[in-house]
C-alpha positions in Angstrom: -77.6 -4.2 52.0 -76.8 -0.9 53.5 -74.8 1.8 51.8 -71.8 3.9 53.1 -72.6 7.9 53.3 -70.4 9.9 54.3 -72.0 12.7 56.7 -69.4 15.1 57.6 -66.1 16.2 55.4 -64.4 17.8 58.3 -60.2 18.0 57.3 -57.7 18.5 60.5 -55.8 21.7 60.4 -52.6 19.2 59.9 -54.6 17.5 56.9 -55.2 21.6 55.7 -51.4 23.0 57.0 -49.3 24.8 54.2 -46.8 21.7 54.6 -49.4 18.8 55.8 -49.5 15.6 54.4 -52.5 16.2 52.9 -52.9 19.7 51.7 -53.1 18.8 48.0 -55.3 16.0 48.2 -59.1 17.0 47.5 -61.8 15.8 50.4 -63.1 13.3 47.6 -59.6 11.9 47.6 -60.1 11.0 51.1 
């Protein structure tokens, strides 16, 4: 069975905006 890694936490600068749907969620979140 394989396992699930994930390589890269890269966020989107509209992930990271002041106003972006995502700028309170922490990358372990996602």
């Amino acid at each position: 069975m394989r396992d699930a890694v994930i390589v890269s936490t890269a966020r989107t600068p509209i992930g990271k905006a002041y106003r972006g749907a995502f700028n309170a969620t922490t990358p372990q979140a996602l």
